[in-house]
C-alpha positions in Angstrom: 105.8 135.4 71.8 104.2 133.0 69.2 104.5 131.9 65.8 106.5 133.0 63.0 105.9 133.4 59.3 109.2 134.4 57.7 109.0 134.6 53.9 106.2 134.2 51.2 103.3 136.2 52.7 103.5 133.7 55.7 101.6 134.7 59.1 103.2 135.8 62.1 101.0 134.7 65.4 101.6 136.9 68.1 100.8 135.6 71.4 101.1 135.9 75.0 102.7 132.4 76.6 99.5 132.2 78.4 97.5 131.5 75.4 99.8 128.9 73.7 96.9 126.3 73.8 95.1 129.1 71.2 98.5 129.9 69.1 98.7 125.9 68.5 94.9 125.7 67.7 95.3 129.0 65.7 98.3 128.0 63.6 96.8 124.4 62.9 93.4 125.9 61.5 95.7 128.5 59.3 97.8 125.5 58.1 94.7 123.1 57.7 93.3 125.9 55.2 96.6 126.2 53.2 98.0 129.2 55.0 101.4 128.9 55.2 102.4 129.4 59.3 105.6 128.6 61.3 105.2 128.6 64.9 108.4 128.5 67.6 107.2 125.4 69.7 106.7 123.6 66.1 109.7 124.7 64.0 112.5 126.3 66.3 115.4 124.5 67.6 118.1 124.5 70.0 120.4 127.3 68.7 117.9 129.5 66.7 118.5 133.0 67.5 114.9 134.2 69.1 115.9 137.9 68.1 116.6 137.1 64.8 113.8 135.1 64.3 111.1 137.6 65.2 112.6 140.5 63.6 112.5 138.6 60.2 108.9 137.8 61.2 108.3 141.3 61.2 109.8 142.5 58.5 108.4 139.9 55.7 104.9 138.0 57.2 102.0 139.1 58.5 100.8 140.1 61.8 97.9 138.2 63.3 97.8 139.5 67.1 95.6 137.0 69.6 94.4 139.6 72.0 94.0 138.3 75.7 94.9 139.8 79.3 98.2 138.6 78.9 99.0 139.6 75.9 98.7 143.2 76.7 101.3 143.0 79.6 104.2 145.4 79.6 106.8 142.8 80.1 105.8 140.4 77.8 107.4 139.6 74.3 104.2 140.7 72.8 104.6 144.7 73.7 107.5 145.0 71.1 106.0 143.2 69.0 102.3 144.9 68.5 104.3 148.2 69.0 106.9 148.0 66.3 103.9 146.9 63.9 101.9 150.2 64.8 105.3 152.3 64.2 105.8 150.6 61.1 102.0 151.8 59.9 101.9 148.0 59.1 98.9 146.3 59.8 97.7 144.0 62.3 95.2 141.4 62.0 93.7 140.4 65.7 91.5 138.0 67.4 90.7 138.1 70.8 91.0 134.8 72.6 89.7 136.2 76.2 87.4 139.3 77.4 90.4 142.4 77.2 90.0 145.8 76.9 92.8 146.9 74.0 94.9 150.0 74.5 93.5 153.0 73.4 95.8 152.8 69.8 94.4 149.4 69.1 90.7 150.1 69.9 89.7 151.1 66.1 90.4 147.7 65.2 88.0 145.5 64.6 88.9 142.5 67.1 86.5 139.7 66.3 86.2 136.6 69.4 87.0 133.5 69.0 86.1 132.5 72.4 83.0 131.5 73.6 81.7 129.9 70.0 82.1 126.2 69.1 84.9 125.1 67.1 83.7 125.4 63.6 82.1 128.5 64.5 85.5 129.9 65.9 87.2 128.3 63.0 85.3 130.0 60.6 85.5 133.5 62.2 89.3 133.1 62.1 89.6 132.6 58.9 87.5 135.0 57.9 90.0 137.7 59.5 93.2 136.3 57.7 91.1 136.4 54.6 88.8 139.1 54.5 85.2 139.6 53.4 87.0 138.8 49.3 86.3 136.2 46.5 88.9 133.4 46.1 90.9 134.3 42.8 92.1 130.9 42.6 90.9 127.2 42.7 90.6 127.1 47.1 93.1 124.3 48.9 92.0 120.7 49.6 90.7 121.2 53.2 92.1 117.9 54.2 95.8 118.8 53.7 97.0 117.9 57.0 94.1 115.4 57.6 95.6 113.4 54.6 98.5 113.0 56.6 96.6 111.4 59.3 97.0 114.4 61.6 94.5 115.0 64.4 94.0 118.5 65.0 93.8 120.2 68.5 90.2 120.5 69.9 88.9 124.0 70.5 90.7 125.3 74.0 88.8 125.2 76.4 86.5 122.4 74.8 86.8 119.2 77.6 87.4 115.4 75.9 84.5 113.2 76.9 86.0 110.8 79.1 87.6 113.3 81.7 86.7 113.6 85.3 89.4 116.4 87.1 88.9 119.2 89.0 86.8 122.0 88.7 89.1 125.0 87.5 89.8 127.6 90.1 88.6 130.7 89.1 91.1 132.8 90.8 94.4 130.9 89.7 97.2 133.7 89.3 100.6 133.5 87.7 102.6 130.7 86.7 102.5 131.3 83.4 106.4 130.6 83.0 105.7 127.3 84.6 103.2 126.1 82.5 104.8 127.2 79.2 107.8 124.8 81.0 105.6 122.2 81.4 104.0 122.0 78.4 106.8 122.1 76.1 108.7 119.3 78.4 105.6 117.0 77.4 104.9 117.8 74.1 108.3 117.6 72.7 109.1 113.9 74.1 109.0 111.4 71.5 107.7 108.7 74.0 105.2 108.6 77.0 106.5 111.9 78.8 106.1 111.7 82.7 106.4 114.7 84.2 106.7 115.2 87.9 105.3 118.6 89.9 107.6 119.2 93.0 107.8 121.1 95.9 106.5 121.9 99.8 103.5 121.5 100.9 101.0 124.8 100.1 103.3 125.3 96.9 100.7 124.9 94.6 101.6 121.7 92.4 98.1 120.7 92.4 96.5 124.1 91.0 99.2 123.7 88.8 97.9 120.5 87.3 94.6 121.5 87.8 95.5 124.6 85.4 97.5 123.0 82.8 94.8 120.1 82.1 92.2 122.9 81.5 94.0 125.3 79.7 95.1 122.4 77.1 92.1 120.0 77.2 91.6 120.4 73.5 94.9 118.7 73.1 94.2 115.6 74.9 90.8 112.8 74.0 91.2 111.4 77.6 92.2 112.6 80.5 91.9 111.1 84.1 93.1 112.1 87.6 93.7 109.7 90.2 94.1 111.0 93.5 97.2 109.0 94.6 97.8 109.9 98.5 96.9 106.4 99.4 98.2 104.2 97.2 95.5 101.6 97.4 93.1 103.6 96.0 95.1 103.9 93.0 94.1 100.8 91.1 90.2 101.1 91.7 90.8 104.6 89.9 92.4 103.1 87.1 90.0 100.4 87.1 87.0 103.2 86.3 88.7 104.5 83.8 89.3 101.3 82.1 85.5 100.7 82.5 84.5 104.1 80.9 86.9 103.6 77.9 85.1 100.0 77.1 88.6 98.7 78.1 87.2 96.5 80.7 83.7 95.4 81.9 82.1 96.6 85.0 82.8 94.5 87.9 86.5 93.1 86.3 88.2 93.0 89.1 91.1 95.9 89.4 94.2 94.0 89.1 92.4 93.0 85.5 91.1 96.3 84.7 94.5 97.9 85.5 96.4 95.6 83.1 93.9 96.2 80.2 94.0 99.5 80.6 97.5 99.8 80.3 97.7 97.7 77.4 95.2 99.9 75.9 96.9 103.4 76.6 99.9 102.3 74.5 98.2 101.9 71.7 96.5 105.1 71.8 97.9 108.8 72.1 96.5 112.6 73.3 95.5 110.8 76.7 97.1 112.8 80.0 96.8 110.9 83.7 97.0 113.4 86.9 98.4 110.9 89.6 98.0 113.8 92.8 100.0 114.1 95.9 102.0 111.0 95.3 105.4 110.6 97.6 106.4 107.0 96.8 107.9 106.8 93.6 108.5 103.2 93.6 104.9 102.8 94.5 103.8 104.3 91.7 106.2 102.6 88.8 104.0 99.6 88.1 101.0 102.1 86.9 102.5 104.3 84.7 101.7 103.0 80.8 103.9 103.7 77.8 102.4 104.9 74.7 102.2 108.3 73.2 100.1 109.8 76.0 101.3 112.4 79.1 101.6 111.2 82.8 101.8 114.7 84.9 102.6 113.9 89.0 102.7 116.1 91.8 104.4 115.3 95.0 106.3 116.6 97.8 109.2 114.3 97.3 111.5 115.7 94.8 112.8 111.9 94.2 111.5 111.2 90.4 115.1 111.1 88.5 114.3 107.8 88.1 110.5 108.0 86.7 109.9 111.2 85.0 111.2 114.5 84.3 111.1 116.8 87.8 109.9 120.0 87.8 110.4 122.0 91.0 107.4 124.3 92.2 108.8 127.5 94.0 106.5 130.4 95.8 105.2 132.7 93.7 107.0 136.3 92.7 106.2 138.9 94.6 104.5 140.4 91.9 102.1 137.3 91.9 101.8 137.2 95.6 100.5 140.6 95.2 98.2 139.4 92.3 96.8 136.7 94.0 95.8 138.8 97.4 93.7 141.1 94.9 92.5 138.5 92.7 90.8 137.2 96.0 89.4 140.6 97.1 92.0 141.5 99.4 91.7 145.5 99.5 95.0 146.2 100.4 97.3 148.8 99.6 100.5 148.1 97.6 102.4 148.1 100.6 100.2 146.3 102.8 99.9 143.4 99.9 103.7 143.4 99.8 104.3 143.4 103.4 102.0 140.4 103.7 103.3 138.5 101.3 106.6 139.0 102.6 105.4 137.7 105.9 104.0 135.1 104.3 106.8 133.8 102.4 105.2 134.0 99.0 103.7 130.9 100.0 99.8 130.5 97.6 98.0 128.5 100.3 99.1 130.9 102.8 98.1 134.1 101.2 94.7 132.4 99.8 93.8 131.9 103.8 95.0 135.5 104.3 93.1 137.1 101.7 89.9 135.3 103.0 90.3 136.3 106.3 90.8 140.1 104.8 87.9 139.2 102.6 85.4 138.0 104.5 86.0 141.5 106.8 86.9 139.2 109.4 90.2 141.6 109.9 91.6 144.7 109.0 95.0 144.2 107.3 96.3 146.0 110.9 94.7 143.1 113.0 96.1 140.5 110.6 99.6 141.5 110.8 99.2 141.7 114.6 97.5 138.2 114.9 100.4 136.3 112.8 102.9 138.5 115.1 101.2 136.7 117.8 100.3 133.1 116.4 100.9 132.5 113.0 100.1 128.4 113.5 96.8 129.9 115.0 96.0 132.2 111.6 97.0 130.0 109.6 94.8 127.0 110.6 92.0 129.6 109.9 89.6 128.1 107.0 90.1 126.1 103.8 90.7 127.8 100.8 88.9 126.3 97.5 91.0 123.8 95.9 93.5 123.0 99.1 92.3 120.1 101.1 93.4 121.5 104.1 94.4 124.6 105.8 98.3 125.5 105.7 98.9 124.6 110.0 96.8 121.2 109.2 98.9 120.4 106.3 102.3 121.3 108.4 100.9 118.9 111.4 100.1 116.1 109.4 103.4 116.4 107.5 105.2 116.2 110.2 103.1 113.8 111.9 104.1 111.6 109.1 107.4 112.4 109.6 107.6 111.5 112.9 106.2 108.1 112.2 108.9 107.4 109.4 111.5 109.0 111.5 111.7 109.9 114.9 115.3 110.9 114.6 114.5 113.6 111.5 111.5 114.5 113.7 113.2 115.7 116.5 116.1 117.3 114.6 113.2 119.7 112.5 111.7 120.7 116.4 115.3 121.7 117.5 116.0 123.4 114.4 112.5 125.8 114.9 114.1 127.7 118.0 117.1 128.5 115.6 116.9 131.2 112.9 116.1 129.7 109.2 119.8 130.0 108.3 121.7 126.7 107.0 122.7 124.3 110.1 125.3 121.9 109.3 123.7 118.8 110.6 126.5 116.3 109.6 128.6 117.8 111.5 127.1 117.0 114.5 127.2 113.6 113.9 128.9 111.7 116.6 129.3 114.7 118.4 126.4 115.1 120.6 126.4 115.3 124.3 124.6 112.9 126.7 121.5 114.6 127.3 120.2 114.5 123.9 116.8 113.1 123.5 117.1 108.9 122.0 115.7 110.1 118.6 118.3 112.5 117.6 121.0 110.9 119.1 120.1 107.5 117.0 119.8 109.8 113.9 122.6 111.7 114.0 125.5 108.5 115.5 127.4 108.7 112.1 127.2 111.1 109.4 125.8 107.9 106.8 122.7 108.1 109.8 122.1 112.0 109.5 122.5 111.5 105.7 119.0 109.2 105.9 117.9 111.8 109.0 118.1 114.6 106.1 116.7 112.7 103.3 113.8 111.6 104.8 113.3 115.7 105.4 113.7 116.0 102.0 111.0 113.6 100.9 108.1 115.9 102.9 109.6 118.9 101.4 109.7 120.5 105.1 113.3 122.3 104.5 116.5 122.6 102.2 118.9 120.3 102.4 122.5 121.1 100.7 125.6 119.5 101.4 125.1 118.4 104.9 123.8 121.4 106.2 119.3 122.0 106.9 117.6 125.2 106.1 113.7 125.4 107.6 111.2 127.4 105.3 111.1 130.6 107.1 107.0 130.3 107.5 107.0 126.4 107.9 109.5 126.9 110.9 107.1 129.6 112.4 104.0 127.2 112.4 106.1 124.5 113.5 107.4 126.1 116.6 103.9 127.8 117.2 102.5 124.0 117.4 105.3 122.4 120.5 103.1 121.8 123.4 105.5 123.3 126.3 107.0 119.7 127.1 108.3 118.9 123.3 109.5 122.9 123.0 111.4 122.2 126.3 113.1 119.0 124.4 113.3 120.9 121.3 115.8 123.8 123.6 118.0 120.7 125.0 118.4 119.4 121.9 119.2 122.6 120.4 121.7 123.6 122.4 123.0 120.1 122.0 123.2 120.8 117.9 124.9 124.2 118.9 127.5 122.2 121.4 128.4 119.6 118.8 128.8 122.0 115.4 130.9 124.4 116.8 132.4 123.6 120.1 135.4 124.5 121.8 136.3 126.6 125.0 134.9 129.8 125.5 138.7 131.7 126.1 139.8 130.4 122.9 137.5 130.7 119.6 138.4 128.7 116.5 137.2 129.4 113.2 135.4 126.6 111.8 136.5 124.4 108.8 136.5 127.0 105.0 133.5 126.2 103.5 131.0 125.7 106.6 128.9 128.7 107.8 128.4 129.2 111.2 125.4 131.4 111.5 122.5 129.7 113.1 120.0 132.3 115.1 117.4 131.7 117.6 114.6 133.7 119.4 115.8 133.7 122.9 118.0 132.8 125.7 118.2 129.1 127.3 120.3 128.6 130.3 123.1 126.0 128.9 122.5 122.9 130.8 126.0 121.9 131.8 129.4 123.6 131.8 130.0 122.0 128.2 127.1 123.1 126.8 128.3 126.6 128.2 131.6 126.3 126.3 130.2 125.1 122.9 127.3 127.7 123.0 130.1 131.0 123.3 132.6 129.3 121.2 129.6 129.6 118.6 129.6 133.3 118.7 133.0 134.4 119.6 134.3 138.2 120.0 135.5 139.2 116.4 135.1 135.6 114.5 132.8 134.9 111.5 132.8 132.2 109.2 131.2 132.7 105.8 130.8 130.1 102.6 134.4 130.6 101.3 136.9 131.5 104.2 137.5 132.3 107.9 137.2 136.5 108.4 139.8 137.6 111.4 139.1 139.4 114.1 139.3 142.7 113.9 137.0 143.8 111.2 133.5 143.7 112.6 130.9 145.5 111.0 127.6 145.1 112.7 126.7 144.4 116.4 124.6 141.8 117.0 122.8 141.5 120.6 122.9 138.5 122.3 122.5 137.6 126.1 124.8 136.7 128.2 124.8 133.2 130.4 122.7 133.2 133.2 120.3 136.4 131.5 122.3 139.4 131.4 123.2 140.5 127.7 126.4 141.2 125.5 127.4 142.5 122.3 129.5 140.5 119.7 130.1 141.4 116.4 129.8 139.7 113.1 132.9 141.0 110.6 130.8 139.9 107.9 127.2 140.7 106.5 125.3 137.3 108.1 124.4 137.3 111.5 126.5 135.8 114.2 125.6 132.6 115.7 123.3 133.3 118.9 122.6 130.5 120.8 119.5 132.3 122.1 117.2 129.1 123.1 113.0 129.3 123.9 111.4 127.5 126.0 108.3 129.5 126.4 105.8 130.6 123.3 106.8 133.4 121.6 103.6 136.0 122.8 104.7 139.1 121.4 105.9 140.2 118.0 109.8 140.4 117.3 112.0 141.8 114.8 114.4 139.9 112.6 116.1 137.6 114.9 119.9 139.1 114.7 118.4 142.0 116.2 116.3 140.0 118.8 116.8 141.5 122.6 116.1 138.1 124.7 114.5 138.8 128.2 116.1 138.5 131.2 113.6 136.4 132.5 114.1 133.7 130.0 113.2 130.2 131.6 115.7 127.2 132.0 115.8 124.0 130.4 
């Protein structure tokens, strides 16, 4: 949806949210020339009815359509719009701001481009089509209406400022177009510098994000700069070019010089935008960001920024996008296949862009792919490096928690235990104090109070490797596969003693006599396969986890008695039982592995463990 022209003749600028860089650039031009225009980011508020709005829009203005691929999407604002102006036999104006094939009904109209022209050029072919091929009946409008005012129009989109230096644009970028509408309105409506910060686990996509935005709304910016910020001592040589480039500073000033100039200068200037990349530390980062009337965009793993800038988590894609992306890469995959993957794949874009070049490159079939991340998906996954990711997806999972390791041992070793359990919630604090002896030094030292395994889950957190709510860890599904797929056979025998350990000191108690735990807590953490417990207490905490009959969801205890799924899990010393679990989650199997997983499973409440399963 787009801009609004309510009364007087006014023009209503349809347009998909993709292309509001070309509504903004539109309406300006119309306004510039004397048009009269009202466009939602520029004249709606908080409270306006959106409904209303539009349907007075279509009832008194007039209809100029910005034709794109977007705009011709079914679920998109724009559909009801173009098709309540065709049943109304009113007309519609359009311009195409992108290469689209109109549907059939539209095709008579003639859709004149304003993309690839230069901006006067483009300027005058739009107002040619709100005008027409007609002589002026009256004196034209001053041209320098809004120029009087000291305004300083848009750029062309797509048109880059002269001093810029980011990323080339990835031609295949898919989706997020609900993101980047987010984004941009957060920034332009703030009345001071507005810092915004990208979000989210690693493989997320916060830097094609950035990437995107700075492209698809360089005409709003004169300067734009990207710092790559991963090692913080790089940052103020960075800034230091850019100083030298904007005649800020002289070449060869030394950085510390160039750095305090050029901050100086960016407040007294606006429409400049910095990309600091892949930054964790916000504190590190503080002393570089300018005030002024420019944009500051970040993207990090650590969601940490309250403090700094306005946070803006980046999720997986939709399914629908997943699906998008595989094809936008060349994937030939069925709709199926494509939605099987992604589900395997957890949605994640740096995942599915290794897939889809793998299926690309007719390295695999989509059969041999799905068999080969049943097998290994670390092993797939550290296949090749898509364009625009630094790394592959296994190299950027080891070198997180690499990092993590060196920061904290303690959180280290708690993320390996928690890889042989199922991606359900753990209630880590609730170990605290509670483990047995034979836990490994790290965990015991970061889980001794419950303040400790507060810092143990933060510092989690801060790499973006898992959930964290109220006490309790939840691994990412895919990051938990690649991390168990990397222990060597040493740290995954650790990783089962100190699993079992976890299970021991969340829900013990004897094995005759099951308690349910506390309202509030669930108990429903899954592995892969059967460990021997390693002492008699182990033994004890590991059934009390899954007792005969007892659940315990978010809000209450369930009683025994009112089962209504089986879940198999194996019995000490190999041989297996049945328990059930009264409500829908899975029970809490202590089944522990100590050996890589070599064939493919199912989910892992239906997991059968083999007899053979190898002790601790």
């Amino acid at each position: 949806m787009g801009g609004v022209g309510v009364s007087g003749g006014a023009w209503f600028v349809s347009h998909a949210g993709a292309d509001r860089a070309w509504a903004e650039w539109v309406a300006w031009q119309l306004v510039d020339a004397g048009f009269q225009v009202e466009l939602d980011y520029w004249d709606w508020g908080a409270g306006d009815n959106f409904v209303l709005k539009m349907n007075a829009a279509l009832e008194a203005g007039r209809f100029l359509a910005l034709f794109s691929p977007a705009y011709f999407e079914p679920e998109r604002f724009t559909t009801p719009e173009w098709t309540a102006m065709v049943a109304m036999k009113e007309k519609i104006t359009p311009v195409c701001v992108a290469e689209v094939v109109s549907p059939p009904i539209l095709r008579p109209l003639l859709a004149p481009k304003l993309f690839d022209l230069g901006e006067e050029a483009a300027r005058r072919v739009l107002l040619e089509a709100v005008s027409g091929p007609r002589r002026p009946t009256a004196a034209p409008v001053f041209p320098g209406a809004l120029r009087q005012l000291g305004g300083s129009g848009p750029r062309l989109p797509g048109s880059l400022p002269r001093v810029w230096n980011l990323p080339a644009r990835n031609a295949s970028f898919t989706g997020r177009d609900t993101l980047l509408v987010q984004l941009r309105q957060t920034l332009a409506a703030s009345s001071r510098v507005a810092v915004q910060a990208l979000h989210g686990r690693g493989g997320v996509g916060k830097t094609q994000l950035a990437v995107e935005y700075a492209h698809r709304f360089a005409g709003e910016y004169e300067l734009a700069w990207w710092i790559a910020a991963e090692d913080p001592a790089l940052i103020p040589d960075q800034l230091a070019q850019l100083a030298t480039r904007i005649g800020a500073a002289p070449a060869g000033a030394p950085s510390a010089d160039a750095v305090e100039v050029l901050l100086g200068e960016l407040r007294t200037r606006s429409r400049w935008l910095l990309v600091f990349d892949n930054i964790e530390d916000p504190a590190i980062l503080a002393p570089y960001l300018p005030g002024g009337g420019g944009h500051v965009l970040i993207t990090s793993r650590s969601p940490d920024w309250q403090a700094h800038a306005s946070p803006l988590n980046v999720d997986v894609f939709t399914r629908a996008e997943s699906v998008a992306l595989l094809h936008a890469h060349g994937a030939a995959l069925s709709e199926t296949d494509a939605d099987e993957l992604a589900r395997t794949l957890d949605d994640l874009p740096l995942a599915l862009a290794q897939a889809a070049a793998l299926l690309t490159n007719g390295l695999l079939s989509a059969a041999d792919l799905s068999a080969e991340l049943a097998r290994s998906t670390a092993e797939v996954l550290a296949e090749g490096r898509p364009a625009g990711y630094p790394v592959s997806l296994a190299a950027q999972v080891r070198l997180t928690t690499t990092r993590l390791a060196s920061d904290h041992p303690g959180a280290a070793a708690l993320m390996s235990a928690l890889t042989l359990l199922a991606p359900e919630p753990f209630p880590v604090t609730t170990c605290a104090g509670h483990l047995p002896d034979n836990v490994s030094t790290p965990l015991a030292d970061a889980l001794a109070t419950r303040l400790a395994g507060s810092a143990a889950l933060h510092a989690i957190t801060r790499h973006s490797l898992a959930r964290v709510q109220d006490g309790t860890l939840q691994l990412h599904r895919l990051t938990q596969t690649v991390l168990r797929d990397q222990l060597t056979p040493d740290q995954r025998r650790q990783a089962g003693r100190d699993a079992e350990a976890l299970l021991t000191a969340a829900y013990p108690g004897d094995v005759g006599q099951p308690r349910p735990g506390p309202p509030g807590e669930c108990c429903c953490p899954i592995s892969s396969r059967w460990t021997r417990p390693s002492s008699p207490a182990e033994r004890d905490g590991v059934w009390s986890a899954m007792p005969a009959g007892i659940c315990w969801t978010a809000a209450r205890p369930v009683p025994p008695g009112t089962a209504s799924s089986s879940c198999t899990t194996p019995g000490y010393g190999g041989s297996a039982r049945t328990t059930k679990a009264p409500c829908g989650l899975p029970t809490a199997s202590p089944a522990l592995s100590t050996t890589p997983r070599t064939t493919p499973v199912p989910a892992p409440w239906t997991r059968t463990p083999s007899s053979a399963a190898a002790d601790s």
